[in-house]
N, C-alpha and C positions, 0 to 999 in steps of 0.2 A: 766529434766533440764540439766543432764551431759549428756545428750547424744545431747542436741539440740548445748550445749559447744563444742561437740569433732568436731561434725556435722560444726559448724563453723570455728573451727580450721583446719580441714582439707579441705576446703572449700578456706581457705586462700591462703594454703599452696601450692592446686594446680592452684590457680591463680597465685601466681609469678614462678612455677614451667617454664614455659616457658621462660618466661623472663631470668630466673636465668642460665636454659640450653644453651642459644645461648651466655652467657655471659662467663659462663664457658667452653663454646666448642671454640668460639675466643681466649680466654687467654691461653687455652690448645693448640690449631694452631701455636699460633704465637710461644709458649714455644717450642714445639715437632721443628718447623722449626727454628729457630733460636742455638738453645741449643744440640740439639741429630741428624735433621741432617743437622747442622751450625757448628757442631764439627770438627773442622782443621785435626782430622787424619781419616775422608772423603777424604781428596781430598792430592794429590802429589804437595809439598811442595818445589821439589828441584829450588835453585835459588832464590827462593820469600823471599819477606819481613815476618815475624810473623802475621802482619795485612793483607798482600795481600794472604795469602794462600787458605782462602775463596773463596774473588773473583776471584782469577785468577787461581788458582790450578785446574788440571782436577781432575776429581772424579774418586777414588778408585773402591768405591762400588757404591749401589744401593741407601743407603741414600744420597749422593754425588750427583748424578744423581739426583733424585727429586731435593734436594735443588734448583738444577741449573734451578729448572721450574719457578722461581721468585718469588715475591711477591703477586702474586696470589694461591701460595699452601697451603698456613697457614689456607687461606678460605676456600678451597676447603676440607682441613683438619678439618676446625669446621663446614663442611657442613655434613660430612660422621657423627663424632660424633655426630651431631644435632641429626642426625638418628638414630642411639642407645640409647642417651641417651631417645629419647621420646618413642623406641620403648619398651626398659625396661620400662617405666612407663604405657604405654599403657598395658604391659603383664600386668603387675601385679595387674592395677587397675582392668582389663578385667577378669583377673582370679578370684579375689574379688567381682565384680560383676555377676557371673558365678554361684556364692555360692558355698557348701561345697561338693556337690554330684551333678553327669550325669544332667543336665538340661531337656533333655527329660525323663527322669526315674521321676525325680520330678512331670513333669506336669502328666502322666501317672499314677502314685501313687496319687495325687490330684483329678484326676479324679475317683479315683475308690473308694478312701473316701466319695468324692462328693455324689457318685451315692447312698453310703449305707445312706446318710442321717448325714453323720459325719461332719457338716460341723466345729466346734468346733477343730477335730483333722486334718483335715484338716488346719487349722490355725495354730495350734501346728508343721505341717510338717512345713511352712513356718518360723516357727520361728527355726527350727535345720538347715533347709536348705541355709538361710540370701541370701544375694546379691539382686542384681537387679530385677530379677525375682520372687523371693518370696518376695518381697518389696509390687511388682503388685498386686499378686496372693493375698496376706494377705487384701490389702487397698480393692480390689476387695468382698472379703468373708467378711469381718466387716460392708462392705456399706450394702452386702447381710442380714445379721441377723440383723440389723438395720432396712432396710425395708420392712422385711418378718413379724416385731414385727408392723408395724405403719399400722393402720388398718383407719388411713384418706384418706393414697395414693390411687391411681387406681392401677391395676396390670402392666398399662400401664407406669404412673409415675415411681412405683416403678422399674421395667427395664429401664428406661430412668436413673434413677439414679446411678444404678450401672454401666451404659453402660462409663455414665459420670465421677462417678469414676474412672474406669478402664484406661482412657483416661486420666484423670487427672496424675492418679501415671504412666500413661507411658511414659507420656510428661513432667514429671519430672527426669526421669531416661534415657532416649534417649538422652540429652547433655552431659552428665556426664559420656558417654560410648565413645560418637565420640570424645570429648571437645582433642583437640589439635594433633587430624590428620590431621586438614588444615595447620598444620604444616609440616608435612611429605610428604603431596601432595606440599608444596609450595617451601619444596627441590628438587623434580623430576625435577622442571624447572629451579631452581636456581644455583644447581650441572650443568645441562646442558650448563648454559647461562655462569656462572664464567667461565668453563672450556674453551668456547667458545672463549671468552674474552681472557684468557690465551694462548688458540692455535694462535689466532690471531694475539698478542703481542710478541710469539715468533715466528712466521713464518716473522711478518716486521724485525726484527734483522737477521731472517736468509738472507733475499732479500737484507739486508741494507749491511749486509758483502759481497754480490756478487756484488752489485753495486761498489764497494771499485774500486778506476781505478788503473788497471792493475792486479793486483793479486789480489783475497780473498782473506782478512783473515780465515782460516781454524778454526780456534779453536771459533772465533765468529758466525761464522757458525754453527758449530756444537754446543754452546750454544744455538742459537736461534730453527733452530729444536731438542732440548733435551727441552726447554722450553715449547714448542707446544705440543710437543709428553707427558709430563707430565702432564701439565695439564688436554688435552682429556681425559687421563686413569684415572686420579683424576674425572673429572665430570663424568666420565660415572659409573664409579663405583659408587660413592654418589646417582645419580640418578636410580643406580640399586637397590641397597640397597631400596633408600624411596619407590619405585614403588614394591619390593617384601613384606616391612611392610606396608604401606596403604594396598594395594589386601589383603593378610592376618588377617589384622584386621577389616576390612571393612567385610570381610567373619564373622568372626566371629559376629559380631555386626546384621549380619543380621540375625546369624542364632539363635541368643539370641533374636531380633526383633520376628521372626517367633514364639519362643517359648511363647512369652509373649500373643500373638495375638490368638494361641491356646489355651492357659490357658484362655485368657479373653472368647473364644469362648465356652468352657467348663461349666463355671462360668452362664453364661447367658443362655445357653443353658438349665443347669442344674433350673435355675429359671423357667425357660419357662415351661419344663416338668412339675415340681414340683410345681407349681401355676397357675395351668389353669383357 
């Protein structure tokens, strides 16, 4: 009963966990741009009013410089964190799901229990080893000694039924590994797109200052391409970032897929022999 409790509390927990992170990475955007670097001794101040040093002050340093990419970096700022913050959670769920030892050394040692007839401590590894794969492997071996005891089934039924286990607890544990990289796959295009948006909006302020009759203004100018030229470096990095954590995770999850898919083929195989 407390485990089916934790099982649902933590079940909650990663359902607003998304929510929560795009919530907290906007608040943190707009703070980091407004506050740290919206701070007046960014930018050269002589001559200006205390309120005009912001806007109209050129920029010192490098924070000053972003600032000046507009109101499109705050996003592009809770697009990069979007990206940590879910790739922290993807590690950590992934490593928990991984369980406590080598995932191939597991199936390997499962297997060779298997073959002595151990199917009992075989069960026993899965319970030291926990996560996602020994989750498999354990639902898998329980269906096994369940229908190796029921002497109504066919030999045929009975591998039908573990096959179906097997499948059961894999398609139970396969959402719960991918569950919020459609997130990180949906910043590669949205890092791309905002930045876009941002180059765009600052390249029309640069045109708009050259249109100016008779002389450009220079400093409008070079706001409008510092705008552009900022944001592209914002979206493209965001979009590097999600595109190096999806591939990376995405790897891993197959390579846990594979291993499950061996173990179930072990498991069955080990029937087949063992109940001709």
């Amino acid at each position: 009963m407390s485990n089916n409790t934790n099982n649902s509390g933590n079940s909650v927990l990663k359902a607003y966990f998304a929510g929560a992170a795009i919530l907290v990475a906007l608040l943190t955007g707009v703070l980091i741009y407004t506050f740290i670097m919206g701070d007046a001794a960014n930018f050269e101040g002589a001559g200006l009013k205390p309120e005009e040093i912001v806007e109209k002050g050129h920029p010192k340093n490098l924070l000053g410089i972003i600032h000046k990419g507009g109101f499109i970096v705050p996003i592009l700022i809770a697009v990069n964190i979007i990206v940590i913050l879910v790739s922290i959670e993807r590690f950590i769920t992934l490593a928990a799901a991984s369980g406590k030892g080598n995932a191939e050394q597991f199936v390997r040692n499962m297997q060779v229990t298997m073959s002595k007839g151990d199917i009992d401590g075989a069960i026993s590894s899965c319970d030291v080893q926990k996560g996602s794969l020994a989750n498999v492997v354990k639902s898998g071996l329980l269906r096994y000694q369940m229908v190796v005891k029921n002497d109504q089934l066919s030999r045929d039924e009975k591998k039908s039924a573990i096959e179906k286990e097997l499948e059961e607890a894999t398609g139970l544990e396969l959402p719960m590994m991918s569950k919020n990289l459609v997130i990180v796959s949906t910043m590669v295009s949205i890092g791309t797109l905002v930045g876009l948006i941002g180059t765009v909006l600052g390249m029309i302020k640069a045109f708009a200052a050259l249109a100016n009759a008779g002389a450009p203004d220079t400093a409008a100018l070079a706001t409008g391409i510092s705008e552009a030229l900022v944001n592209t470096a914002f979206g493209i990095i965001g979009s590097t970032l999600a595109i190096i954590s999806y591939n990376y995770f995405s790897n891993r999850i197959d390579t846990m897929t594979h291993s499950m898919d061996e173990a179930s083929y072990s498991i069955i195989s080990n029937f087949q022999s063992n109940h001709a």
